[in-house]
N, CA, C and O of each residue as an XYZ file, in Angstrom:
696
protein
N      -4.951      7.706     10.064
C      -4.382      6.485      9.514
C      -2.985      6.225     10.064
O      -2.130      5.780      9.297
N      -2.719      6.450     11.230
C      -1.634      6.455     11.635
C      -1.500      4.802     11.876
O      -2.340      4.237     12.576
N      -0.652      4.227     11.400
C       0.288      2.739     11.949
C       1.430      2.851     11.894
O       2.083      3.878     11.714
N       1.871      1.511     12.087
C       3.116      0.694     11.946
C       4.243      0.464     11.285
O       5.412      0.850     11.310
N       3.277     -0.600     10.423
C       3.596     -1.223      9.393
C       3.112     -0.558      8.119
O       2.579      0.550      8.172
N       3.297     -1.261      6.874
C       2.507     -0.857      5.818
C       1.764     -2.204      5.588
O       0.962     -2.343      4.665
N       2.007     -2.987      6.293
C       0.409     -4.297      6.577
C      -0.545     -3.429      7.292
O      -1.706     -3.374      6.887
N      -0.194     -2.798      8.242
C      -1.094     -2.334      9.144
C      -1.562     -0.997      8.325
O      -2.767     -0.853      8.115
N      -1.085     -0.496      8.087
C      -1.505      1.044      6.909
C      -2.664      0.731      5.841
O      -3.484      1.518      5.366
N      -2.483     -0.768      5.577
C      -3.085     -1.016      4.176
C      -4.046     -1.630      4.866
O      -5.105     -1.518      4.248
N      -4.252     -2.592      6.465
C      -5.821     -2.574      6.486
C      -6.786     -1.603      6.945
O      -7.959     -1.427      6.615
N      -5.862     -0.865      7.979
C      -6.857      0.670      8.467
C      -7.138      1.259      6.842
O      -8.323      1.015      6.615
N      -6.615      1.825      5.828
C      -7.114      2.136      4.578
C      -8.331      1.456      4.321
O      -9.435      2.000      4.310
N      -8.147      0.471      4.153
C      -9.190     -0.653      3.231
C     -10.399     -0.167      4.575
O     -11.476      0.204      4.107
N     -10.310     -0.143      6.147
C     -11.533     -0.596      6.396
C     -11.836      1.195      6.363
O     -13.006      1.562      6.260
N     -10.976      1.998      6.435
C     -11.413      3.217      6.977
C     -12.490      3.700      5.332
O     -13.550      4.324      5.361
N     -11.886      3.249      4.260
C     -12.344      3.605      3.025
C     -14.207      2.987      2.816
O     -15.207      3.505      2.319
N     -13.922      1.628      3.504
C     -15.459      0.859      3.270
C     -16.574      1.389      4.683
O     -17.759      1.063      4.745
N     -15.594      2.568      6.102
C     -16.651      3.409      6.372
C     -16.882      4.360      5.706
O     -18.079      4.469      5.442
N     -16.258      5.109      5.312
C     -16.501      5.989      4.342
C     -17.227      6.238      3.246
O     -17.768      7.247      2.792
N     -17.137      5.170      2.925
C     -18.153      5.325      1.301
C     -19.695      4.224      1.477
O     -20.697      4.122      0.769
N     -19.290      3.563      2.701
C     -20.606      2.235      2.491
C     -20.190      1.384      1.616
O     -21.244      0.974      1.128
N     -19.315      0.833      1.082
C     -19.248     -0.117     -0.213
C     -18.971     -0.885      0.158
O     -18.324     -1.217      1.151
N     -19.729     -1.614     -1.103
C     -19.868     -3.355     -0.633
C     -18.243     -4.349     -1.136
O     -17.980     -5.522     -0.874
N     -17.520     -3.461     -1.813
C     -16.291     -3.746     -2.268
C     -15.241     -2.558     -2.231
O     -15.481     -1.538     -2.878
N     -14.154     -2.670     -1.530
C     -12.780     -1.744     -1.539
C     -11.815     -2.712     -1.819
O     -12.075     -3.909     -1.701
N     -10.804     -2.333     -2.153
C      -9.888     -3.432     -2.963
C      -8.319     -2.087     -3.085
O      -8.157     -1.131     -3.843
N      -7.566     -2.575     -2.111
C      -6.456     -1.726     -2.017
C      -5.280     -2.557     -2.982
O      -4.854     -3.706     -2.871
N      -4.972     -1.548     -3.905
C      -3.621     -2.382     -4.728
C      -2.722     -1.508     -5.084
O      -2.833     -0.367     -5.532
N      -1.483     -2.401     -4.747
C      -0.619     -1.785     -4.305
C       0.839     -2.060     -5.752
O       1.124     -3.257     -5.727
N       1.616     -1.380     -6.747
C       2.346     -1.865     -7.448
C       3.312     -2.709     -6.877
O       3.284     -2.642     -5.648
N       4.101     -3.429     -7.295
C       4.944     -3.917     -6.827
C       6.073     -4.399     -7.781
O       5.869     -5.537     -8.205
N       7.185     -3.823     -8.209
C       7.867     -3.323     -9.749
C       6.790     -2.829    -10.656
O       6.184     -1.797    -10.364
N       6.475     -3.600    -11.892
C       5.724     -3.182    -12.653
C       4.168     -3.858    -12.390
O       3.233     -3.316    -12.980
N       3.937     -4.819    -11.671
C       2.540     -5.547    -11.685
C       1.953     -4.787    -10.231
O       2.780     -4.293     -9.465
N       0.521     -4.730     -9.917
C      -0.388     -4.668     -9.285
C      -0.887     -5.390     -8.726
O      -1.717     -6.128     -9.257
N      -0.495     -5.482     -7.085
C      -1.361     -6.598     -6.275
C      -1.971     -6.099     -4.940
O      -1.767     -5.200     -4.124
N      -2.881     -7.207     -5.144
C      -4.127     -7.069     -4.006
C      -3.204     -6.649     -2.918
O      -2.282     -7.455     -2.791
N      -3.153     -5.564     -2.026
C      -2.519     -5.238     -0.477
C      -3.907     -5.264      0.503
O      -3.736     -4.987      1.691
N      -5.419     -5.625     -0.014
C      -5.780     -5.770      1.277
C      -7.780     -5.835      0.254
O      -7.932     -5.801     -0.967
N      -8.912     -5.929      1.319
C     -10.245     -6.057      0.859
C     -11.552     -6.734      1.454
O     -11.889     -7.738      2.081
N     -12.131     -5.493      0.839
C     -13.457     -5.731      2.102
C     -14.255     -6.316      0.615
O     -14.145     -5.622     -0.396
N     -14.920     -7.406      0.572
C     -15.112     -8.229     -0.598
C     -16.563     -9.179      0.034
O     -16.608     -9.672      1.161
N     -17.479     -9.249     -0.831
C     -18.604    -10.073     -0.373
C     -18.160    -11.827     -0.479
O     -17.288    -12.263     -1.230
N     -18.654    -12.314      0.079
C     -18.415    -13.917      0.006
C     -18.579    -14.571     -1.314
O     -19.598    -14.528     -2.004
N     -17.414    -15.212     -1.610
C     -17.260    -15.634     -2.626
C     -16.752    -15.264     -3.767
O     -16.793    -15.907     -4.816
N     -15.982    -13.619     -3.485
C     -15.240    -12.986     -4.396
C     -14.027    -13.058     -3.970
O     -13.870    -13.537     -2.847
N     -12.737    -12.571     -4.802
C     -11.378    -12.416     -4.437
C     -10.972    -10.993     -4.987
O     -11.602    -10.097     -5.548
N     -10.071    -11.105     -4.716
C      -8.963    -10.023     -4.737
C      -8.443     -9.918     -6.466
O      -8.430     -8.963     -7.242
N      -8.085    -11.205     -6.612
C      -7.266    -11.424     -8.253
C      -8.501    -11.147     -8.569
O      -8.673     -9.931     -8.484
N      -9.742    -11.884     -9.000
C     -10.742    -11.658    -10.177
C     -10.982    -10.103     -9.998
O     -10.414     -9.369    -10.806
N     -11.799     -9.515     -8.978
C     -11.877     -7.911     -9.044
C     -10.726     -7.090     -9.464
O     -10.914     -6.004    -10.013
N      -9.562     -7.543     -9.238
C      -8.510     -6.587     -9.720
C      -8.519     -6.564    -11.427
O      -8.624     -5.609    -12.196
N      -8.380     -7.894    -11.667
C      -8.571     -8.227    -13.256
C      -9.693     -7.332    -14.027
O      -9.769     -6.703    -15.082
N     -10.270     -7.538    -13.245
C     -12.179     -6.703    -13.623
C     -11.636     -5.002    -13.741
O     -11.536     -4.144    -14.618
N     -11.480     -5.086    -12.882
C     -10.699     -3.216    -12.585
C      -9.403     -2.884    -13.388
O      -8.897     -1.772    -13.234
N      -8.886     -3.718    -14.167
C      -7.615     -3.610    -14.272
C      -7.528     -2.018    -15.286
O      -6.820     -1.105    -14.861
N      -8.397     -1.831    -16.747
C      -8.289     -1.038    -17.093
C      -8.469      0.666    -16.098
O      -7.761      1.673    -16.058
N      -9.389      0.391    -15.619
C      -9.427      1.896    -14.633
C      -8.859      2.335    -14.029
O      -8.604      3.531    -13.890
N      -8.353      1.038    -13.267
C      -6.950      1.618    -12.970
C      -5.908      1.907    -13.633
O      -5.237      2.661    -12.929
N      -5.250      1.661    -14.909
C      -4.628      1.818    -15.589
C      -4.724      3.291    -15.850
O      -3.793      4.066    -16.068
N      -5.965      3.537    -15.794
C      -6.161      4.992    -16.760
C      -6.411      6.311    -15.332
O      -6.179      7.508    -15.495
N      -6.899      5.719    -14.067
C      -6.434      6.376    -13.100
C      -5.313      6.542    -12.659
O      -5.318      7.400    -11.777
N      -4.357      6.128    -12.856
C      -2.503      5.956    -12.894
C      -1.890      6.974    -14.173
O      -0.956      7.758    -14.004
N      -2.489      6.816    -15.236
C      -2.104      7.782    -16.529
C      -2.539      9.069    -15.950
O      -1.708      9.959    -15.766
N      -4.075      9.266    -15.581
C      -4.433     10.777    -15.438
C      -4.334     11.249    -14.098
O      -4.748     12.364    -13.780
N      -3.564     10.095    -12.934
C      -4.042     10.894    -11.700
C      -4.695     11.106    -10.866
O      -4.184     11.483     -9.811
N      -5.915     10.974    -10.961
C      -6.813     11.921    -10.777
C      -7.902     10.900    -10.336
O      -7.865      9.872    -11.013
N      -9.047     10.927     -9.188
C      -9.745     10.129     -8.835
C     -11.138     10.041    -10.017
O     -11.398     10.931    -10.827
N     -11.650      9.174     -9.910
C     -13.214      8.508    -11.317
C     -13.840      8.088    -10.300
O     -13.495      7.496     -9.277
N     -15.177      8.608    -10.857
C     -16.226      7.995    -10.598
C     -17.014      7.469    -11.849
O     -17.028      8.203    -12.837
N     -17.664      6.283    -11.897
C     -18.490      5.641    -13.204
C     -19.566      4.933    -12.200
O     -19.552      4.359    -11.111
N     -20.652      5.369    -13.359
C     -21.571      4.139    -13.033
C     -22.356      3.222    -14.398
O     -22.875      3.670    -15.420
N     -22.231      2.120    -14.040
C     -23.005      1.355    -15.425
C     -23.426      0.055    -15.213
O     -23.242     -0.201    -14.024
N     -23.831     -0.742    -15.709
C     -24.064     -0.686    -17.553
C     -24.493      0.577    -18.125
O     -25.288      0.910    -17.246
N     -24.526      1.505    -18.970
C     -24.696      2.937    -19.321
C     -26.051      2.555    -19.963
O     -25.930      1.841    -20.958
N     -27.415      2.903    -19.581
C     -28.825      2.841    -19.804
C     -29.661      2.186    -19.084
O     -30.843      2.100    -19.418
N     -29.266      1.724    -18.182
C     -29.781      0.731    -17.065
C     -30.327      1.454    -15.915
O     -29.627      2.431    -15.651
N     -31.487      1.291    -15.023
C     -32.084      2.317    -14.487
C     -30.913      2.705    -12.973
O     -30.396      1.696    -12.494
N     -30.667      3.599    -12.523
C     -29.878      3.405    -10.988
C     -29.788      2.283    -10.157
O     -28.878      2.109     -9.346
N     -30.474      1.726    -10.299
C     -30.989      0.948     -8.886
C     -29.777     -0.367     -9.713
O     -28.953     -1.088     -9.150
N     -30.046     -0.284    -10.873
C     -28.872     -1.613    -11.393
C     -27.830     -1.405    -11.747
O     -27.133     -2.307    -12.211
N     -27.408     -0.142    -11.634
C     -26.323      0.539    -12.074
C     -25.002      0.047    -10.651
O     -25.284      0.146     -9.457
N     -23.843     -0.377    -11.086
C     -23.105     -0.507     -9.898
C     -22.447      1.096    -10.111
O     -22.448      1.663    -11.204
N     -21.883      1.703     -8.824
C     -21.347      2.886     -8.946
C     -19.771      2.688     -8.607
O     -19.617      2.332     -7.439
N     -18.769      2.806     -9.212
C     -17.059      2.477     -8.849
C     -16.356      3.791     -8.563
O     -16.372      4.805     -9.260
N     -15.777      3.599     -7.488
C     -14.544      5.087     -7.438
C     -13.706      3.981     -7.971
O     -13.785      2.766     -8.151
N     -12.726      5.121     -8.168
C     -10.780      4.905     -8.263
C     -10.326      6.052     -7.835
O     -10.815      7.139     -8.145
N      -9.179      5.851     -6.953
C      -8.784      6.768     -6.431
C      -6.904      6.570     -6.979
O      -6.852      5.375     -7.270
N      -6.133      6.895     -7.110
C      -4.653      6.739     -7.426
C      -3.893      6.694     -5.951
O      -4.312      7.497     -5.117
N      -3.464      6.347     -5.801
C      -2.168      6.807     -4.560
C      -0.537      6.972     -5.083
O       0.217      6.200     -5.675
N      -0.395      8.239     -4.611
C       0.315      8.994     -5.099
C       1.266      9.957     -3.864
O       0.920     10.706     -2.951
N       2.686      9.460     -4.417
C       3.555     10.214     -3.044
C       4.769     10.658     -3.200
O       5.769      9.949     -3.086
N       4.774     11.961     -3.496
C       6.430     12.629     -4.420
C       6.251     12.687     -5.304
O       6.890     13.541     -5.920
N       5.431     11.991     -5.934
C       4.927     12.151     -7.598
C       4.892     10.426     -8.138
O       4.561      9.910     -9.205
N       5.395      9.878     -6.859
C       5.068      8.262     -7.413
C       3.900      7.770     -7.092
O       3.187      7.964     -6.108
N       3.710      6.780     -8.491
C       2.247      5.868     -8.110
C       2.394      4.790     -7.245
O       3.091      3.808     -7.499
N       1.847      4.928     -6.379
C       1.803      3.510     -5.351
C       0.851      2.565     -5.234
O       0.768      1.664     -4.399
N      -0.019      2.895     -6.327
C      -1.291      2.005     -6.057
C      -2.942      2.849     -6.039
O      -3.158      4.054     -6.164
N      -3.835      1.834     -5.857
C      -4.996      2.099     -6.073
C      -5.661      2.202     -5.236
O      -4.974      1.513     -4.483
N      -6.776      2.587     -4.417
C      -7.991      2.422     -3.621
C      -9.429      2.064     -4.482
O      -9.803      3.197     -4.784
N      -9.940      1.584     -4.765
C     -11.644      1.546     -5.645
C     -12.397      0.617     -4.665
O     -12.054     -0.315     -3.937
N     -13.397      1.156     -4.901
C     -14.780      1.457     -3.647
C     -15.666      0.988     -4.572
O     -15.456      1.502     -5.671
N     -16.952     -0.107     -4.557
C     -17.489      0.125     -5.785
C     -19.032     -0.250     -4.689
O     -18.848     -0.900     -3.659
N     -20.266      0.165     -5.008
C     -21.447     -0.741     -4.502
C     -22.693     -0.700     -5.423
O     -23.067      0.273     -6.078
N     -23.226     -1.830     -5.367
C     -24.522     -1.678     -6.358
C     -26.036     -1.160     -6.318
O     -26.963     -1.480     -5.574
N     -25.976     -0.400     -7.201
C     -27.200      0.638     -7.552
C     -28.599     -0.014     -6.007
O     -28.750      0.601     -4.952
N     -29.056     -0.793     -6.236
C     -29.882     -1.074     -5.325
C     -29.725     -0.987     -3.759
O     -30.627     -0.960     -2.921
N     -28.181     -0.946     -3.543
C     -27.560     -0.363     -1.801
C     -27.068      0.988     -1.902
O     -26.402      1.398     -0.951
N     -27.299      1.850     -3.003
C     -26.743      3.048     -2.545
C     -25.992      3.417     -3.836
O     -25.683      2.684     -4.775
N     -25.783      4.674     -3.662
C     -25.334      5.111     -5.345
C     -24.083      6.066     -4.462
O     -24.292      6.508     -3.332
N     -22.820      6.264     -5.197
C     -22.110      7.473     -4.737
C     -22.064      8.689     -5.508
O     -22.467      8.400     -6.634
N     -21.826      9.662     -5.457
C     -21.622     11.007     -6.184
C     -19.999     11.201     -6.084
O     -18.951     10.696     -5.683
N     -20.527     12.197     -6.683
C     -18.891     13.268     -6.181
C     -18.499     13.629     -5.243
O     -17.332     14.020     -5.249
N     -19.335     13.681     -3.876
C     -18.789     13.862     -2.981
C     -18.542     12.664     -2.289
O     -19.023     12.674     -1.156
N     -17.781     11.343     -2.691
C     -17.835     10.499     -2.299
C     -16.173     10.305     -2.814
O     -15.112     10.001     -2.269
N     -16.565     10.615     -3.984
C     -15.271     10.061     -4.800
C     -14.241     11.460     -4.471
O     -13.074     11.209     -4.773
N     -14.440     12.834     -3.928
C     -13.680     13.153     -3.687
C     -12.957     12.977     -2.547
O     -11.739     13.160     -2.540
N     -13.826     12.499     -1.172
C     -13.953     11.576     -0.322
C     -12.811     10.566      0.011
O     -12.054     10.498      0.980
N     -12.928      9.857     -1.037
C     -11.696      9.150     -1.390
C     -10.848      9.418     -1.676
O      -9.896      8.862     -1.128
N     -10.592     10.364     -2.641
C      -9.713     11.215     -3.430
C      -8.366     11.132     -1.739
O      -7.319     10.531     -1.500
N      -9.366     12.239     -0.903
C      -8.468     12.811      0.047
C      -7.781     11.549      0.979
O      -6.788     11.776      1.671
N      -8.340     10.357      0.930
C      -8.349      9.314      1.502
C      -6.883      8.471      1.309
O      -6.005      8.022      2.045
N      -7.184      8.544     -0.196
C      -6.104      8.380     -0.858
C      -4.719      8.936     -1.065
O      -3.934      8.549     -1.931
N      -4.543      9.711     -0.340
C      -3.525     10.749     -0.503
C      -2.972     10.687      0.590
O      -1.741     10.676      0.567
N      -3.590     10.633      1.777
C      -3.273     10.736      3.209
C      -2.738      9.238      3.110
O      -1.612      9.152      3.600
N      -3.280      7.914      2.562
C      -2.960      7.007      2.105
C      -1.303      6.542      2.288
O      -0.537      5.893      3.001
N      -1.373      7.303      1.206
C      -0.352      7.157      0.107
C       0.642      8.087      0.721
O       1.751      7.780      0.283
N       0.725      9.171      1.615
C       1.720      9.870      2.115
C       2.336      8.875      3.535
O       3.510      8.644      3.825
N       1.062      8.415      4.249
C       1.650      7.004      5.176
C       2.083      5.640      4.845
O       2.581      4.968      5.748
N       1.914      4.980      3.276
C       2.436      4.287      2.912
C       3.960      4.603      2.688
O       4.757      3.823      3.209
N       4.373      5.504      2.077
C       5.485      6.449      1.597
C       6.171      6.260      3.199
O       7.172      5.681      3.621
N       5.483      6.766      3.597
C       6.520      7.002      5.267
C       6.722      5.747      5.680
O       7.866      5.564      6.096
N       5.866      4.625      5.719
C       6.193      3.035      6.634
C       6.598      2.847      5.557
O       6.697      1.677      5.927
N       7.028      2.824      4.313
C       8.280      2.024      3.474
C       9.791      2.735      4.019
O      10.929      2.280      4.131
N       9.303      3.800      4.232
C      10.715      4.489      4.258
C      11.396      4.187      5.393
O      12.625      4.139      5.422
N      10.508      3.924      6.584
C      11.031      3.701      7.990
C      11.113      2.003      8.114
O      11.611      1.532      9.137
N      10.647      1.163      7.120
C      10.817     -0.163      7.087
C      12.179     -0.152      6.518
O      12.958     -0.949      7.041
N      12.637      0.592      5.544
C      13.885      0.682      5.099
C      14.754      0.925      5.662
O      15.801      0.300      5.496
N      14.624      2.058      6.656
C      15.330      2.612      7.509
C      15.753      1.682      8.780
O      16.857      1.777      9.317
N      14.668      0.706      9.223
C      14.986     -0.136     10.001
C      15.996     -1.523      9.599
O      16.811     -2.026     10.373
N      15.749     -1.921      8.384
C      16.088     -3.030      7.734
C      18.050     -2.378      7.426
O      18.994     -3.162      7.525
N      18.215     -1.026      7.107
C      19.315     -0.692      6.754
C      19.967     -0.838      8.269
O      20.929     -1.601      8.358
N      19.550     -0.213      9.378
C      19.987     -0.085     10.916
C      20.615     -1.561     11.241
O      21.688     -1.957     11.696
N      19.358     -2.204     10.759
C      20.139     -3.380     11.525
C      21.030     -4.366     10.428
O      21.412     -5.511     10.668
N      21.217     -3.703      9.340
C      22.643     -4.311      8.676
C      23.710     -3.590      9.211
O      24.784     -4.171      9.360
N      23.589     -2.412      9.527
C      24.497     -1.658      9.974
C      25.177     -1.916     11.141
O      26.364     -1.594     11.189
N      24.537     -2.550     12.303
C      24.585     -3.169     13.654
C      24.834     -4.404     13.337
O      25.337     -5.077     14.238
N      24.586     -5.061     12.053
C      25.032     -6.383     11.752
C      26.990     -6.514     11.275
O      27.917     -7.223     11.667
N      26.879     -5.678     10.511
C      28.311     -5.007     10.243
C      29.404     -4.527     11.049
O      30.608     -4.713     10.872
N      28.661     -3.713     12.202
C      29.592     -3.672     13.297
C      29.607     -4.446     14.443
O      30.047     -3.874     15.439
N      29.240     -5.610     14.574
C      29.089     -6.078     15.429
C      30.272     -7.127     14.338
O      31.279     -7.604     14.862
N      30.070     -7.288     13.331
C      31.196     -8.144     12.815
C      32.927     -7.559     12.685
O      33.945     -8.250     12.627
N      32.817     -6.287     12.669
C      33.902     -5.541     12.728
C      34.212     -5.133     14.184
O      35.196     -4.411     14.343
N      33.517     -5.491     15.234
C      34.280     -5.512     16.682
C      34.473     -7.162     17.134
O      34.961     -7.504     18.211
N      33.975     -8.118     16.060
C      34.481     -9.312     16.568
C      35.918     -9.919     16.018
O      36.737    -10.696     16.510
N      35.867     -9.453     15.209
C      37.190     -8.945     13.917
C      38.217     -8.254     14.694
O      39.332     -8.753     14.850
N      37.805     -6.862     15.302
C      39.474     -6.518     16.211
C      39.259     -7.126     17.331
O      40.436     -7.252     17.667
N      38.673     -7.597     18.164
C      38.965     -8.461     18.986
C      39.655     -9.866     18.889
O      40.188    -10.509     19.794
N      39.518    -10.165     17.627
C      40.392    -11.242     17.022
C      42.136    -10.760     16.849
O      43.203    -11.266     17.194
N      41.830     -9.829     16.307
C      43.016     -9.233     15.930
C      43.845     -8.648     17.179
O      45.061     -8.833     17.149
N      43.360     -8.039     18.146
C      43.955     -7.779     19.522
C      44.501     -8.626     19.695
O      45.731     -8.584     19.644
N      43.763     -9.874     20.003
C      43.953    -11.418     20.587
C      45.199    -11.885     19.811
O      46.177    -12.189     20.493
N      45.299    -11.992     18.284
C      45.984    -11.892     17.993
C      47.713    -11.212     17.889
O      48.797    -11.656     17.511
N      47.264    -10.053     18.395
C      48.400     -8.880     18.172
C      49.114     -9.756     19.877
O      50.208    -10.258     20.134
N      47.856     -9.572     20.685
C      48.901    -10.009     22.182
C      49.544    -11.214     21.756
O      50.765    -11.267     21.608
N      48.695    -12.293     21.527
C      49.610    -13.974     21.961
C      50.958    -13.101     20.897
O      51.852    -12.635     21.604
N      51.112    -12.913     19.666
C      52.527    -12.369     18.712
C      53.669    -11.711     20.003
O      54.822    -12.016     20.307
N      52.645    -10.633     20.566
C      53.500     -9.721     21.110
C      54.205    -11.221     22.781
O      55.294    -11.264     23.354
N      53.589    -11.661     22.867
C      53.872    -12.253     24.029
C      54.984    -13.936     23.738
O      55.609    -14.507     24.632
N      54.925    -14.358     22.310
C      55.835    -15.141     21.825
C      56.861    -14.529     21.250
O      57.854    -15.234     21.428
N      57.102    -13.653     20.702
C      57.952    -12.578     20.457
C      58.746    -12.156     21.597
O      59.912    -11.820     21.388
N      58.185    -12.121     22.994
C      58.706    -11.902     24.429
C      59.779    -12.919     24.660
O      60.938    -12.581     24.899
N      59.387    -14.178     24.586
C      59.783    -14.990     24.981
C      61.203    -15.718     24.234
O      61.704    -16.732     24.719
């Protein structure tokens, strides 16, 4: 998952996650202060980003409290084949939450297990340790060039002031 950006981080995730599991829905979300938004999604026609997140909103909530990647499948009595199957995965980096990965596809294309959702699990992590790094180096870049913005204003500044100091020193001559 190596990129760039964290645009570019968050679509290699999203597509690397929907080879991974086969699902007919991945939906990368990302916090942003306190709210949760869509950062990216492999989505069938005619769905979005906001309604599935809304739909997901509790699981994720409760994958963020415990951590820890879920797997569910339901309506709970319904034979497999109608059963949709959902990961959640957390992303998680230093001990901060950064967001979600969930994978979900329906019973009649394929069912996931546990070795799917741990799958993700690891997916998520590697994730979330390269998100962590392209914020940090987006920061790092954004600080550089205030810094180069700053000195470039503080060498136009003593060059003023040189300029200054001579014409003084040279009417002062006279």
């Amino acid at each position: 998952l190596e990129a760039r950006s964290e645009s570019e981080l968050c679509r290699a995730l999203v597509n690397e996650a929907a080879q991974l599991t086969g699902a007919q829905r991945v939906l990368l979300a990302l916090h942003r202060g306190e709210e949760l938004h869509g950062a990216g999604s492999v989505l069938p026609r005619g769905e979005n980003e906001s309604q599935l997140l809304h739909a997901i909103g509790p699981w994720l909530a409760e994958a963020g409290r415990s951590r820890a990647a879920g797997l569910r499948h339901g309506p709970e009595g319904a034979s497999t084949s109608r059963q949709r199957s959902c990961l959640v995965a957390p992303l998680v980096a230093q001990g901060e939450l950064l967001g979600h990965l969930y994978a979900d596809i329906e019973g009649h294309l394929g069912r996931f297990d546990d070795s799917h959702r741990d799958a993700l699990a690891v997916l998520a992590r590697h994730g979330a340790a390269g998100l962590a790094s392209a914020r940090i180096a987006e920061q790092n870049a954004r600080l550089m060039g205030e810094a180069q913005a700053a000195l470039k204003q503080l060498e136009e500044r003593g060059i003023e002031l040189t300029e200054s100091l001579e014409y003084q020193t040279a009417v002062s001559d006279v």
